[in-house]
C-alpha positions in Angstrom: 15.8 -13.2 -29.0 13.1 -16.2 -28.0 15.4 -18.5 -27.8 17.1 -16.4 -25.4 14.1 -15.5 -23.7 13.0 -18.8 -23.3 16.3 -19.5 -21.8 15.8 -16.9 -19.5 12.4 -18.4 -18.2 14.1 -21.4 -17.6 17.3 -19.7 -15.7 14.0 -17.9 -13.3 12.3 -21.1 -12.5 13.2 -21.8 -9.0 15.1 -19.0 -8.7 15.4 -15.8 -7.1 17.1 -13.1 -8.3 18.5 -10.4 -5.8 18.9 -6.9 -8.0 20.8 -3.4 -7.0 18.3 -0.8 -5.2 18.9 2.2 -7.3 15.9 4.5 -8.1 17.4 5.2 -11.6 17.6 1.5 -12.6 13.4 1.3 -12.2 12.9 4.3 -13.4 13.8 3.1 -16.8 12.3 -0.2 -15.8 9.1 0.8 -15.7 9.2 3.9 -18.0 9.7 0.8 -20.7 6.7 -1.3 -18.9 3.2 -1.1 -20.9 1.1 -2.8 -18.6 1.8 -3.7 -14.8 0.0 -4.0 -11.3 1.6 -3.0 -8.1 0.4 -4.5 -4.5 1.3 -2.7 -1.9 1.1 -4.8 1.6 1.6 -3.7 5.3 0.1 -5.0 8.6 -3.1 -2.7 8.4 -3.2 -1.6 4.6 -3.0 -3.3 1.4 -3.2 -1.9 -1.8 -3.5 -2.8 -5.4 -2.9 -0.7 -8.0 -3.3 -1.6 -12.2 -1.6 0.7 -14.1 -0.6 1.2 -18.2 0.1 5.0 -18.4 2.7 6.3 -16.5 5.1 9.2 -15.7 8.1 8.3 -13.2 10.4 10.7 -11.3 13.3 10.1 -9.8 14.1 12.7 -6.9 16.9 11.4 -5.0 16.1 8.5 -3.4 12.3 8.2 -3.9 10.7 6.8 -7.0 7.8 9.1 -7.9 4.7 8.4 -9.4 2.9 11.5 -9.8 -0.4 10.0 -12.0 -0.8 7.0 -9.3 0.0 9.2 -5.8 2.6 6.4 -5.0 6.6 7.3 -4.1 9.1 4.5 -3.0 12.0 5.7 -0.5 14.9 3.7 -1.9 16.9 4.7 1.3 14.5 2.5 3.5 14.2 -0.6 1.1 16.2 -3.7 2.1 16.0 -5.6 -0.6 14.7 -6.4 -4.5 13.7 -9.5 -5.8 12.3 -10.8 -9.2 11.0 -14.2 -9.8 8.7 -15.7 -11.7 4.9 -15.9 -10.1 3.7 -19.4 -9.0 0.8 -20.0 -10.5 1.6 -18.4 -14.2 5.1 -18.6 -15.3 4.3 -16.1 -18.2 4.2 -13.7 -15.3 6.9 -12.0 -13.4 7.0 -10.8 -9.5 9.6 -7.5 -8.7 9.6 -7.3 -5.4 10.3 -4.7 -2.8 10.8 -5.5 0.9 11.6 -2.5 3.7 14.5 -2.5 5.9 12.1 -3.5 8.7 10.4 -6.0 6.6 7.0 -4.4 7.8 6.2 -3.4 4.3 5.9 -4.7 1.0 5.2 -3.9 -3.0 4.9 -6.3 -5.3 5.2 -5.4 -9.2 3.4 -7.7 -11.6 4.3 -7.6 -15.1 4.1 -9.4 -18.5 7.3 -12.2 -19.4 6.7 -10.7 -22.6 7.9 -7.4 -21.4 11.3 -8.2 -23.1 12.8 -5.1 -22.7 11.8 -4.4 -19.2 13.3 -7.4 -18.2 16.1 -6.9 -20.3 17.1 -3.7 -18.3 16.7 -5.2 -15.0 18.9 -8.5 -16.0 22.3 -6.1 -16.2 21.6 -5.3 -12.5 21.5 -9.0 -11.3 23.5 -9.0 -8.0 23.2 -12.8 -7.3 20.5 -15.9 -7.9 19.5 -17.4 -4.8 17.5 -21.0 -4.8 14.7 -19.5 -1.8 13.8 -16.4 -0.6 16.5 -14.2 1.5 15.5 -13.5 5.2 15.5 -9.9 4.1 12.9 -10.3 1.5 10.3 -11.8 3.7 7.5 -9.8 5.3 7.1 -10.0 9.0 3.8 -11.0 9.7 3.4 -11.4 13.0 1.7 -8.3 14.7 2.8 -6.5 18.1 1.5 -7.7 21.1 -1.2 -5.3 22.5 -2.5 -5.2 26.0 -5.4 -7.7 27.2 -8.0 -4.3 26.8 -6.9 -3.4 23.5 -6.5 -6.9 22.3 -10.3 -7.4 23.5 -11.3 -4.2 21.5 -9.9 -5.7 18.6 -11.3 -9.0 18.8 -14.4 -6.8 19.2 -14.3 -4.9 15.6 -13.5 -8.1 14.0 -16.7 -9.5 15.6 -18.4 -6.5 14.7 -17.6 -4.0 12.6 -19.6 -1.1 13.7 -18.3 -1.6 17.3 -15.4 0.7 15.9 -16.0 4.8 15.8 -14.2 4.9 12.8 -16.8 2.9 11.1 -18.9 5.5 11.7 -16.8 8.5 10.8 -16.0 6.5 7.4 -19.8 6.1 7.0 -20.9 9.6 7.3 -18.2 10.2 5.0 -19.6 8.0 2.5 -22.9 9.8 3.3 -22.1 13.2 2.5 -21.2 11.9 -1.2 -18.0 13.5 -1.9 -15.1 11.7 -3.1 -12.6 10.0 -0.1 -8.5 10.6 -0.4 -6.6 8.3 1.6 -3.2 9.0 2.6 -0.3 7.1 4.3 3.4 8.1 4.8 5.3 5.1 5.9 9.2 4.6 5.5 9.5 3.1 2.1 6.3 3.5 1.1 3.9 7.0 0.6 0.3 7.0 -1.1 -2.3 9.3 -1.8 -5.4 8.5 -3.9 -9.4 9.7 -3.8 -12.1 7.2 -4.2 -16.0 7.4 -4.7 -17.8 7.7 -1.3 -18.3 4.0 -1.6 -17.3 1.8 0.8 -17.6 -1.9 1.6 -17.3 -4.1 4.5 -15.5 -7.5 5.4 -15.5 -9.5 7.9 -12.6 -9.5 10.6 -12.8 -5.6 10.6 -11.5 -4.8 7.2 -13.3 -1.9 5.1 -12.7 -1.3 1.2 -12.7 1.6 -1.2 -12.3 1.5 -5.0 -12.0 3.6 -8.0 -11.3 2.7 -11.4 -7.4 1.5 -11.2 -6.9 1.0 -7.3 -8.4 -0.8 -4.5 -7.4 -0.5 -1.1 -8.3 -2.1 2.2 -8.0 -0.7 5.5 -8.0 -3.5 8.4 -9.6 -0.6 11.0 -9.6 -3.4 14.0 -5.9 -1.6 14.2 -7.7 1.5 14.9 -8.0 2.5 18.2 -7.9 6.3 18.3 -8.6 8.9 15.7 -7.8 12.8 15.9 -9.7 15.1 13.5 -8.8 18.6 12.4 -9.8 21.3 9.9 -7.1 22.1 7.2 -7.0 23.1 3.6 -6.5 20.7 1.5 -6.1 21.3 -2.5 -7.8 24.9 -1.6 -10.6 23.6 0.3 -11.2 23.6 3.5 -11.2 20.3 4.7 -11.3 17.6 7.1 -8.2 15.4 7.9 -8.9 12.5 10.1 -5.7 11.0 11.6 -6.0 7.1 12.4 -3.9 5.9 14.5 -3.2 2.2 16.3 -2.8 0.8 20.0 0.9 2.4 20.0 0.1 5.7 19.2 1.5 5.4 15.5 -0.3 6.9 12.8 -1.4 4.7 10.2 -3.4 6.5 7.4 -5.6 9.4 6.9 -9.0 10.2 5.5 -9.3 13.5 4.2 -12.6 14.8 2.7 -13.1 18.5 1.2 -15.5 19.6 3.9 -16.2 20.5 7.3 -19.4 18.5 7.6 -17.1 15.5 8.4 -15.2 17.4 11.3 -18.2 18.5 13.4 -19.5 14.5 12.9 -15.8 13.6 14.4 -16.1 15.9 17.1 -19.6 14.1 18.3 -18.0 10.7 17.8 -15.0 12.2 20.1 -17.1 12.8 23.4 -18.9 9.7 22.8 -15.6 7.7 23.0 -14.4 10.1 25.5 -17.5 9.0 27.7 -17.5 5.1 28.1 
């Protein structure tokens, strides 16, 4: 078995390896995983996520993770790859890349995780010596309008220029705990965090808990929409964020209605200049 193994490392190096996008196939991958971390990566969020004890659901096409918030929509993925990481070869990179190639989630595991890796070897489609097309994140973002490109450039600058630095800072102020939510096509999340938050330059704004950090880049904010709802059985506040397009990014939900009536003030202010 390491003289296999070993053979397999060298089979990896330089190497990409394109795999079958079945739910079922990483289900068992990672119900056989004892340690991993997952990065999730889109042109306004990124996420990372370190996990060892797990429960994973397959529902038709999505992969569910009930403990982490996190489900995968297999019907929008483009493509899989697993290679070995650059800068540790002991380490492993699965990667999942959307249709659009406007999101991203990369699995980091052990090279020791022998029968992890031994399950996802019998679903080897073909090797490839660089990256397929379809495995490569767009980067480059829309274009926006001269105005909203100058209120970006303007949050980036400064931070607090933003209202939704404000609503995330009252949030943070009230001391209750912070779930953020997104819903994109291959990717869906929903996790709380301690009311504490911390700021970046360039407009990006951080939470963290014990297994997950996630940054929001909020110069990609330009309008937010608050409403009262119930939420676990408490009334709540659910603050829609959306960007320059009128898409919806991500929510901040907090189990109150203190929140709300701030929003509303921050509303007419914007509503005024």
């Amino acid at each position: 078995m390491h003289s296999s193994h070993n053979s397999l490392r060298d089979t990896l190096l330089g190497q990409y390896w394109e795999l079958k996008l079945n739910p079922q196939i990483y289900a068992d991958f990672f119900s056989e995983l004892n340690e991993f971390q997952i990065k999730t990566i889109s042109s306004e969020i990124a996420c990372i996520i370190s996990e060892i004890s797990h429960q994973v659901i397959v529902d038709e096409s999505f992969l569910c993770f009930p403990e982490i918030g996190l489900n995968i929509n297999f019907d929008e993925m483009g493509s899989c790859i697993l290679k070995l990481k650059r800068t540790d070869t002991n380490r492993l990179h699965l990667v999942f890349t959307s249709k659009k190639r406007d999101e991203q989630m990369r699995i980091e595991f052990a090279f020791n995780e022998q029968t992890s890796l031994k399950t996802l070897s019998k679903h080897l489609l073909k090797t490839q010596d660089y990256i397929p097309t379809a495995a490569e994140l767009k980067t480059k973002r829309r274009a926006v309008c001269p105005k909203c490109k100058e209120r970006r450039d303007k949050t980036r600058a400064n931070i607090s220029s933003n209202h939704f630095y404000h609503i995330i800072s009252f949030a943070c102020f009230l001391d209750q705990e912070i779930w953020i939510t997104y819903d994109k096509e291959m990717i869906s999340f929903t996790k709380s965090f301690p009311p504490n938050k911390e700021s970046y330059t360039d407009g990006v704004i951080s939470l963290a808990n014990p297994d997950c950090v996630i940054a929001l880049d909020i110069a990609e904010v330009f309008n937010t929409i608050a409403h009262e709802s119930c939420f676990e059985g408490e009334a709540s506040t659910v603050v829609n964020c959306y960007n320059s397009h009128g898409e919806r990014l991500f929510n901040l939900i907090q189990q109150n209605t203190e929140l709300y009536d701030m929003c509303s003030i921050v509303e007419k202010n914007e509503d005024c200049h």
